[in-house]
C-alpha positions in Angstrom: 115.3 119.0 71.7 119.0 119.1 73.1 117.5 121.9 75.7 114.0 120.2 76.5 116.3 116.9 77.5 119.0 118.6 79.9 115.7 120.2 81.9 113.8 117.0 81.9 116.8 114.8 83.7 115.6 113.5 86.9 117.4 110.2 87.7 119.2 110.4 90.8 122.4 108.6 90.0 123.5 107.9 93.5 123.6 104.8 95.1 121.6 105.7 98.3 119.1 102.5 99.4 115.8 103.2 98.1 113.0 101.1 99.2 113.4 99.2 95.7 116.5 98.5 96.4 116.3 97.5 99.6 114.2 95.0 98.4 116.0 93.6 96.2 119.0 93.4 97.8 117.4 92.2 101.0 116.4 89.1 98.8 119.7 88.7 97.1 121.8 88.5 100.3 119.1 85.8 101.7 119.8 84.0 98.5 123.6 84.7 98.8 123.3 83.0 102.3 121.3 80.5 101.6 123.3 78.7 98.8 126.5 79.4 100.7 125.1 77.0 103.1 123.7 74.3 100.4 127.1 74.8 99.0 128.8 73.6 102.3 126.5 71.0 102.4 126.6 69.5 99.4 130.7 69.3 99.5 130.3 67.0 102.8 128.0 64.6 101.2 129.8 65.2 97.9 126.9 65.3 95.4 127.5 66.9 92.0 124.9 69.3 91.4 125.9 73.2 89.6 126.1 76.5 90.8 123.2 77.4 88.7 121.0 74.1 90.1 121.8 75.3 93.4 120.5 79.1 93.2 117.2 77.6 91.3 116.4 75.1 94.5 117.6 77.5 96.8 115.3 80.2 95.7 112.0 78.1 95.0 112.5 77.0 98.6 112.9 80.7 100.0 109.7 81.8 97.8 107.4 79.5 99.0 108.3 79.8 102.0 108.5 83.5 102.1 104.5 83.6 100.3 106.9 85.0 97.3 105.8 82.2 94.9 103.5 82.8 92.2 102.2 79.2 90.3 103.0 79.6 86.4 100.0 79.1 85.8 98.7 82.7 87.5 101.5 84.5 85.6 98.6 85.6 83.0 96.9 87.0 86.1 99.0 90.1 86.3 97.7 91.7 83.1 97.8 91.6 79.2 100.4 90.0 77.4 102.4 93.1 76.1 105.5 92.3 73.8 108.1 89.8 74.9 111.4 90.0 74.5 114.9 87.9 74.0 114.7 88.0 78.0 111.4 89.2 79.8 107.6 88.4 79.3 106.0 91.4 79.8 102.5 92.1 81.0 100.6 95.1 81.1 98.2 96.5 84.3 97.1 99.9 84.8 100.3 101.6 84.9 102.6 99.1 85.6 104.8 96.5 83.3 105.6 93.0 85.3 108.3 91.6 83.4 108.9 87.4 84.2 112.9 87.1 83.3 113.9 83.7 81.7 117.4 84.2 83.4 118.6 83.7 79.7 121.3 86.7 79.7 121.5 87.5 83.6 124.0 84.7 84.6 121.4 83.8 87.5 119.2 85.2 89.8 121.3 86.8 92.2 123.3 88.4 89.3 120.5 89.5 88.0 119.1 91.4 91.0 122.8 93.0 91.8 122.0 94.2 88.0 118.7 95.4 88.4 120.3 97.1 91.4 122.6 98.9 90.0 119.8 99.8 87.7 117.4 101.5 90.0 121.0 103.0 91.0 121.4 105.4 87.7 118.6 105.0 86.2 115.5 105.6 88.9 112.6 106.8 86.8 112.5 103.7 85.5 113.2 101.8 89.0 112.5 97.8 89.2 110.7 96.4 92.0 110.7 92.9 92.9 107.6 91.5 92.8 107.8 87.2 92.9 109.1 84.2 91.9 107.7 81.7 89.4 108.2 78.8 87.7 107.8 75.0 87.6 107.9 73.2 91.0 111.1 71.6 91.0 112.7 72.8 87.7 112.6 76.5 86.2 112.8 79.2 88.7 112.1 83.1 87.3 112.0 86.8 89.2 109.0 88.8 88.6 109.6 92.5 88.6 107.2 95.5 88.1 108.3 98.5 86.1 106.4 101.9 85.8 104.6 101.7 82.3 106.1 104.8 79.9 102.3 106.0 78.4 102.5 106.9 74.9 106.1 106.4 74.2 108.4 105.7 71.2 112.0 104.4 70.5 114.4 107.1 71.4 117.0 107.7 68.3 120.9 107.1 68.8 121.7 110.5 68.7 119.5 111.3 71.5 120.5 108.3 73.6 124.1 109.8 73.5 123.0 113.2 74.3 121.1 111.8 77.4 123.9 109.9 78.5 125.9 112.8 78.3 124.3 114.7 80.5 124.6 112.3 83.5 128.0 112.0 83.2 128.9 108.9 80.9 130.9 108.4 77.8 130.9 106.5 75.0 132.9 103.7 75.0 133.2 101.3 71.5 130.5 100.1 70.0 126.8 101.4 69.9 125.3 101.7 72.6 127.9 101.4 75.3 129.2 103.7 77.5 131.0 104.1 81.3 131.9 106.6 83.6 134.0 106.3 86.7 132.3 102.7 88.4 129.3 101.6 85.6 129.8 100.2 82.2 126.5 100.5 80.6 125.9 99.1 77.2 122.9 97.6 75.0 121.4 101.3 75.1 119.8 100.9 71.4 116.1 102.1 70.2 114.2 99.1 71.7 115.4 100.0 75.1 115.3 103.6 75.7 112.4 105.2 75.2 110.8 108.7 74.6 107.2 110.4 76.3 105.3 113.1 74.4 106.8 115.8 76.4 110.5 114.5 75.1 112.0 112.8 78.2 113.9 109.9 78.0 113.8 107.0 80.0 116.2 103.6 80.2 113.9 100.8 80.5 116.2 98.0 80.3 120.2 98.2 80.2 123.1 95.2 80.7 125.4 97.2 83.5 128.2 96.1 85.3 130.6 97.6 88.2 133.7 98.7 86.4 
């Protein structure tokens, strides 16, 4: 196993802009901009309203009028319901997974894209694109991403999570799970988000990261 997994590593582990990325970060900076301006705007005329209730206005305004809104009710649209999780609704088309994030863990939108960033970053077999935002008008505001579908795969063990991680250059750092290397702290890296293909390749499907 330890030799089939060090001649199946393919992620790229650089931070050159891939057209996922430039994707995604093209929309983040928008955002960025964007609700540095309500933010100015809203100190003048002094009106109390949260970082967080910002970023959801700002970005339902910038998807519809971008063509980047998809109505809730056309979420069930994009496939079959696979299984959710404490953070993404997942649905299942051809060969692709579009996850619907609840924002519950990501701190926000644009934290969340700067994750998924960072993502695509070290982990690119397994690359995000951003696909849409839904929600209800006027109140909850969630990115759609796709994610290449992993045919025929099952939970990756501990032990060979460490291994993998190993080879591309991180260590383990406390608890299970977790590890870093020079800029990323990576952690979360248990069973239910790593996954394993028939031919024994892994593949990080979902990860919380952070710049160190």
């Amino acid at each position: 196993m330890s030799n089939d997994l060090f001649e199946s590593i393919s992620q790229r582990g650089g931070d050159e802009e891939t057209p996922e990325n430039y994707r995604i970060n093209e929309v983040a900076n928008e955002l960025r901009r964007s609700c540095q301006l309500y933010e100015t705007q809203l100190r003048s005329g002094q009106e109390n309203v949260t970082r967080f209730e910002i970023e959801q206005r700002v970005t339902e305004w910038y998807a519809k009028e971008n063509g980047l809104w998809l109505p809730m009710r056309d979420v069930v649209t994009l496939g079959v319901p696979g299984p959710s999780g404490n953070e993404n609704d997942l649905y299942v088309s051809n060969n692709l997974i579009y996850k619907v994030n609840n924002l519950l863990n990501s701190g926000g939108i644009i934290n969340l894209l700067d994750r998924l960033s960072w993502h695509n970053n070290l982990f690119y077999d397994t690359a995000y694109t951003f696909y849409a935002f839904t929600g209800f008008d006027g109140r909850t505001v969630m990115p759609v991403f796709t994610q290449r579908l992993i045919k025929n795969a099952t939970p990756a063990t501990s032990i060979e999570i460490d291994t993998y991680m190993s080879a591309i250059g991180f260590v383990k750092n406390g608890s299970e799970g977790r590890f870093v290397n020079d800029k990323y702290e990576v952690w979360d890296l248990l069973p239910r988000n790593v996954l394993k293909d028939v031919d024994g390749d892994i593949y990080i499907v979902d990860a919380e990261i952070k710049c160190r």
